[in-house]
C-alpha positions in Angstrom: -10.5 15.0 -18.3 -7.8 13.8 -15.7 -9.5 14.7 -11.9 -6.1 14.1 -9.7 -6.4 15.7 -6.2 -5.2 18.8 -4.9 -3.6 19.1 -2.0 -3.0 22.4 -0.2 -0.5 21.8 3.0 -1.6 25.0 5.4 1.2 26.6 6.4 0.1 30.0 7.5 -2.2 31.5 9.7 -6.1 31.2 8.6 -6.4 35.0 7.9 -8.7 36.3 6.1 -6.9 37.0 2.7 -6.0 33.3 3.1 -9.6 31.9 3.7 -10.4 33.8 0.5 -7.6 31.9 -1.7 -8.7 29.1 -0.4 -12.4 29.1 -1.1 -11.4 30.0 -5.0 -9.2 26.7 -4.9 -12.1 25.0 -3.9 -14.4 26.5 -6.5 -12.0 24.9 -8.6 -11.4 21.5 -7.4 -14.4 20.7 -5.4 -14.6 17.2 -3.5 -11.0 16.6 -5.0 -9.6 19.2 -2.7 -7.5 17.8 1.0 -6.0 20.4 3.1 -3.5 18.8 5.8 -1.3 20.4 8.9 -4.6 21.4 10.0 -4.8 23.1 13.7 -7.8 22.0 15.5 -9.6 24.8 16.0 -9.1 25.6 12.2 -11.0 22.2 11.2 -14.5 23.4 11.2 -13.7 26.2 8.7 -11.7 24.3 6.1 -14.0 21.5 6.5 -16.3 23.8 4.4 -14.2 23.7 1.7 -12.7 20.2 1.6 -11.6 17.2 3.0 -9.0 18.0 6.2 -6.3 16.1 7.9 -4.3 17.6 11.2 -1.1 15.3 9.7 1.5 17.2 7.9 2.0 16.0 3.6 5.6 15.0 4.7 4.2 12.5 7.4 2.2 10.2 5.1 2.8 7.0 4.9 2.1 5.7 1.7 3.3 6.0 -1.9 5.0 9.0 -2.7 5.6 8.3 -6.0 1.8 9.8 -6.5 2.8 13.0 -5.0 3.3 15.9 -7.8 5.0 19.1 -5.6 4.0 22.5 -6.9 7.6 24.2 -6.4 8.9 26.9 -8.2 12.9 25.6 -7.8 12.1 22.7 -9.3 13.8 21.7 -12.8 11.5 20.4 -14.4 8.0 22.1 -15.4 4.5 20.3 -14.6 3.1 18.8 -17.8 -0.2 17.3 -18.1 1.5 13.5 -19.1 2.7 14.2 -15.4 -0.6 13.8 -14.4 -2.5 10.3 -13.8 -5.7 10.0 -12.2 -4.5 9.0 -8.6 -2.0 12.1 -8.8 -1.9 14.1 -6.0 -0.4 17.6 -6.3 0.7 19.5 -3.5 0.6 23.2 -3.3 2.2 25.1 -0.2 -0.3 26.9 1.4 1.7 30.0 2.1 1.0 33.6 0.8 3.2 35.3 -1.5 6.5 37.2 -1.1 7.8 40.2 -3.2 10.1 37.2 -4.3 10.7 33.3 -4.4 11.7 32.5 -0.9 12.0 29.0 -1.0 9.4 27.9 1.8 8.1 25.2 -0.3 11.0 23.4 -1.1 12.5 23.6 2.8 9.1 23.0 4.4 7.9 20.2 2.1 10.2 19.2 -1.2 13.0 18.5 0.6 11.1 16.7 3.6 9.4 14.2 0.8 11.8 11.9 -0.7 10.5 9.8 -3.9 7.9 12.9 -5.2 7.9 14.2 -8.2 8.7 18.2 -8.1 7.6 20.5 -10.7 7.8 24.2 -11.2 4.7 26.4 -12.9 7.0 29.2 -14.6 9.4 31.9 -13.6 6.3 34.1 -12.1 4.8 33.8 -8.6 1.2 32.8 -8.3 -0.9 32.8 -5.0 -2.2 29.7 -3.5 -5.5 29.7 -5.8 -3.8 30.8 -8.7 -1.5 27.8 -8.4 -4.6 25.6 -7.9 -6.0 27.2 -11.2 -3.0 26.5 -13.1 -2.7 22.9 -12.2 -6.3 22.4 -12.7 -5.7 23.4 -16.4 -2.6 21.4 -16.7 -4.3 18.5 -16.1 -7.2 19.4 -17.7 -5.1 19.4 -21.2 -3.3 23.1 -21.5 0.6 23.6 -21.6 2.3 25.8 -18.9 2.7 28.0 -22.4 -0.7 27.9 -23.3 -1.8 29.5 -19.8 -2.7 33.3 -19.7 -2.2 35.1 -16.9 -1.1 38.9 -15.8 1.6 40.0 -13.9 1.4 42.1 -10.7 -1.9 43.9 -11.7 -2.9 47.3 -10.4 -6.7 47.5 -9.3 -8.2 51.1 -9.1 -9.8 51.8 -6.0 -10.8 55.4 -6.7 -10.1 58.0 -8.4 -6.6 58.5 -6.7 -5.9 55.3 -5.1 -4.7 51.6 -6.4 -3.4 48.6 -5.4 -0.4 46.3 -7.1 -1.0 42.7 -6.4 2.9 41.7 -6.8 2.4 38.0 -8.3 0.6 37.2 -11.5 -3.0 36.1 -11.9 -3.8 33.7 -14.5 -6.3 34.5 -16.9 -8.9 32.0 -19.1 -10.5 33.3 -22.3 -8.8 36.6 -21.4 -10.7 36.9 -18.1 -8.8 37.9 -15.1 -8.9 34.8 -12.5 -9.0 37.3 -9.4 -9.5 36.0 -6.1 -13.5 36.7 -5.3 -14.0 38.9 -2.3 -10.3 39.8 -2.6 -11.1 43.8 -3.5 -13.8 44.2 -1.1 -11.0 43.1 1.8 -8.5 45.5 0.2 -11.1 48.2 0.1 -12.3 47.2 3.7 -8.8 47.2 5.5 -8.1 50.6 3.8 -11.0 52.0 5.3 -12.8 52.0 1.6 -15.9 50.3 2.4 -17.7 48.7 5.9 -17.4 44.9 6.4 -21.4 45.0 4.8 -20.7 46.7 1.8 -20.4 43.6 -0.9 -19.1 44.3 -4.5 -21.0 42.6 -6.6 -19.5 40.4 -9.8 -20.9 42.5 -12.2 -19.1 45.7 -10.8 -15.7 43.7 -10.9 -16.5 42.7 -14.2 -17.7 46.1 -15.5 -14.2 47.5 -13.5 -11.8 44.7 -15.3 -13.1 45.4 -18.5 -12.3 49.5 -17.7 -16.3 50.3 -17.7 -16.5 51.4 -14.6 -14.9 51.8 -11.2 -15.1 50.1 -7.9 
């Protein structure tokens, strides 16, 4: 299997929701993970997780021929013969919209002159969803051949639910959710306190519609 890097250019405020994202991405891609525009005072944290650079993607100096951008205006669609094993493939660190806004190709594409830019469908992912994607790209699977779900609605209770409005890719019919991404939701609606953890086998019981959480 092809083991390019991924590179996640930070681009939004280290929140929580994004610390989360993050920490799946690097569940995914391990040591192969490089996070760059790094703040100082952000370092520590996303040193945790992988390797980290202060420099901006768009202010490297070396061959950009080996940079893949994730960007969904590009024309053509990311392939796994895209993919060698010095690839590098750039995903924009910045949370999702109700919509395509176009962030990634102002704020890097069109900044980068001599990448490669390729799109992951006509559906929005979040950061570690795109990471998730690419991983299986260039592990062997089509863009086709990749499950996923599209704005899911988690229960909370009873009465209440949430829409997550971008699509979640799925593996063996498993929903790729963010981990710790409920609990949050629960927390900042006032569901749970910050030390009540949902366990994996709750989310898994609650995906599979056994039980609620």
């Amino acid at each position: 299997m092809l083991m390019p890097y991924l590179l996640i250019e930070h681009l939004e405020e280290l929140r929580d929701w994004v610390l989360l994202e993050y920490r799946h991405a690097s569940e995914w891609w391990g040591e192969r993970l490089i996070f760059t525009n790094v703040e100082p005072h952000e370092r520590e944290e996303l040193a945790k997780l992988g390797s980290v650079l202060a420099q901006s993607v768009t202010e490297f100096p070396f061959d950009r021929s080996k940079l893949i951008i994730l960007d969904p205006f590009a024309e053509e669609e990311l392939k796994p013969e895209d993919i060698e094993e010095d690839s590098i493939i750039v995903v924009g660190g910045i949370l999702g919209d109700f919509e395509f806004t176009g962030k990634t190709k102002k704020f890097i594409t069109e900044k980068i002159e001599g990448a490669k830019a390729r799109h992951i469908g006509s559906v929005q992912f979040s950061i570690d969803g795109s990471a998730i994607v690419a991983k299986l790209i260039a592990g062997g699977k089509r863009l086709d051949e990749i499950e996923y779900e599209l704005n899911p609605t988690i229960r909370l209770d009873e009465f209440s639910e949430i829409t997550l409005h971008y699509a979640v890719p799925k593996l063996d019919g498993k929903l790729l959710l963010t981990p710790g991404l409920i609990e949050l939701q629960k927390r900042e609606l006032g569901y749970t306190e910050a030390n009540e953890e949902i366990s994996d086998e709750e989310l898994e019981a609650f995906f599979e519609g056994r039980g609620e959480i």
